[in-house]
Residue frames relative to the residue before (quaternion, step in Angstrom):
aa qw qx qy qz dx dy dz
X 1.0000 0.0000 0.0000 0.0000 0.00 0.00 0.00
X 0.3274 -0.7137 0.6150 0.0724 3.60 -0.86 1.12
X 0.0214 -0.7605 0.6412 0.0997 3.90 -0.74 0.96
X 0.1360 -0.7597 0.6307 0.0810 3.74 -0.39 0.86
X 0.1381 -0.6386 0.7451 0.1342 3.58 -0.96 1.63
X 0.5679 -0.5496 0.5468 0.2764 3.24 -1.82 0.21
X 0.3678 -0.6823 0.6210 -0.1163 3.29 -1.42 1.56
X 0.4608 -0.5887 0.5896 0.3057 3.27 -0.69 1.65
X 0.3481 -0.5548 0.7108 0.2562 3.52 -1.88 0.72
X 0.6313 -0.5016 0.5431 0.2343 3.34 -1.60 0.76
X 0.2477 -0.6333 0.5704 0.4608 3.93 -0.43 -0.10
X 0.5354 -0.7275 0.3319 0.2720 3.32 -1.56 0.77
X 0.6191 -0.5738 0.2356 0.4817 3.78 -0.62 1.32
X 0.6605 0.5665 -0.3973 0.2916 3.72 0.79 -0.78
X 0.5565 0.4410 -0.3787 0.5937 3.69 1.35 -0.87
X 0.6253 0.4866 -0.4768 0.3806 3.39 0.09 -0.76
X 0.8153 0.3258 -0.2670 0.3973 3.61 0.08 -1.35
X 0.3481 0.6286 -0.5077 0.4753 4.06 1.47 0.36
X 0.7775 0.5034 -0.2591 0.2738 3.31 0.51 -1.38
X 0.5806 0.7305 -0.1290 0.3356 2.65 1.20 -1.38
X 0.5978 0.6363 -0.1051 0.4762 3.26 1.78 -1.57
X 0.7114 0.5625 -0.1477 0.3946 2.48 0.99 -1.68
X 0.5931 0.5714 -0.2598 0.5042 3.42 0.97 -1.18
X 0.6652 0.4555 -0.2977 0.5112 3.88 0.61 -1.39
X 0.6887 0.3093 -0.3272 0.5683 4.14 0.26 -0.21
X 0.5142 0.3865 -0.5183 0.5635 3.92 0.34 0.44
X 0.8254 0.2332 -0.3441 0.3820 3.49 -0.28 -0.89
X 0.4742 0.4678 -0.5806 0.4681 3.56 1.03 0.02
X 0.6969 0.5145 -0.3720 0.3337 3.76 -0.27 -0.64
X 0.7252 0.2557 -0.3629 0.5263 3.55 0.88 -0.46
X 0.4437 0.6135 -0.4541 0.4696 3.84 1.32 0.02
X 0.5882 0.3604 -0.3626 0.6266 4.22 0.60 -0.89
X 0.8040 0.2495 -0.3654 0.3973 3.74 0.02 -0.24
X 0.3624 -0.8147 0.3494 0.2880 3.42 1.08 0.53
X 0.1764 0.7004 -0.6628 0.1977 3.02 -0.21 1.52
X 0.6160 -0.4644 0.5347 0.3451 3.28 -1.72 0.28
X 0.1212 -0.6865 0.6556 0.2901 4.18 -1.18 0.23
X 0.0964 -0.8511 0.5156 0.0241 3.04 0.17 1.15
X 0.5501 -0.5967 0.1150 0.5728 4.22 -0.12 0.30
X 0.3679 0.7833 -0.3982 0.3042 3.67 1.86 -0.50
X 0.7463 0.4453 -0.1268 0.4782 3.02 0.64 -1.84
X 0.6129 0.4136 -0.4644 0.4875 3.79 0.61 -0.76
X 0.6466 0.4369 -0.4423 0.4420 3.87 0.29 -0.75
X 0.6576 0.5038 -0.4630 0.3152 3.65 0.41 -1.14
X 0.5665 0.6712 -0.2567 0.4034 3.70 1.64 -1.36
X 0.8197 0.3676 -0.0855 0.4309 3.20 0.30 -1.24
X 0.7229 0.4333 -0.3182 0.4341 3.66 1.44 -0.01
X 0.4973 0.5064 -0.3908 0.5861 2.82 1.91 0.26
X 0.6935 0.5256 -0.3865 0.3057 3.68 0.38 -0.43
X 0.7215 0.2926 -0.1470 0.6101 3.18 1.59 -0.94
X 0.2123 -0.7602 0.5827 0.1935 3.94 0.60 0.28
X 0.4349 0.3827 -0.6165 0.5332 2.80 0.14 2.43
X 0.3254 -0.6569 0.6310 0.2539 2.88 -1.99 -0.60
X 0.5051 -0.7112 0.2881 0.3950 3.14 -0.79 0.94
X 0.5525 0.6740 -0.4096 0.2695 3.42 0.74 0.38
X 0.6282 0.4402 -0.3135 0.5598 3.03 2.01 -0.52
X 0.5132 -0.6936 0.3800 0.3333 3.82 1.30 0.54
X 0.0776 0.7869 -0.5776 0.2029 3.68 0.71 1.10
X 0.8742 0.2102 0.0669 0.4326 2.86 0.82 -1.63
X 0.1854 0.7417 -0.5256 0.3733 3.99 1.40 0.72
């Protein structure tokens, strides 16, 4: 007899690689406006793309 527990799904690669996009055109935009990516701004970037934080590991 096989007991199958349940297993967090992975998010799928397509959202993932949206976000991901998504993230790369923010930091271009504050790059043409010459800004520093300082780590603020990469978090501020990258919790907007993935509506998380990297603490809940959206983006690891």
């Amino acid at each position: 007899m096989n007991v199958m527990s349940p297993v967090a799904v992975p998010a799928a690669p397509i959202l993932r690689a949206s976000a991901v996009t998504a993230a790369a055109h923010q930091i271009l935009a504050l790059l043409e406006r010459g800004q520093r990516i300082d780590s603020a701004a990469l978090r501020a970037v990258m919790e907007t793309a993935f509506k998380a934080s990297d603490a809940s590991g959206a983006w690891d």
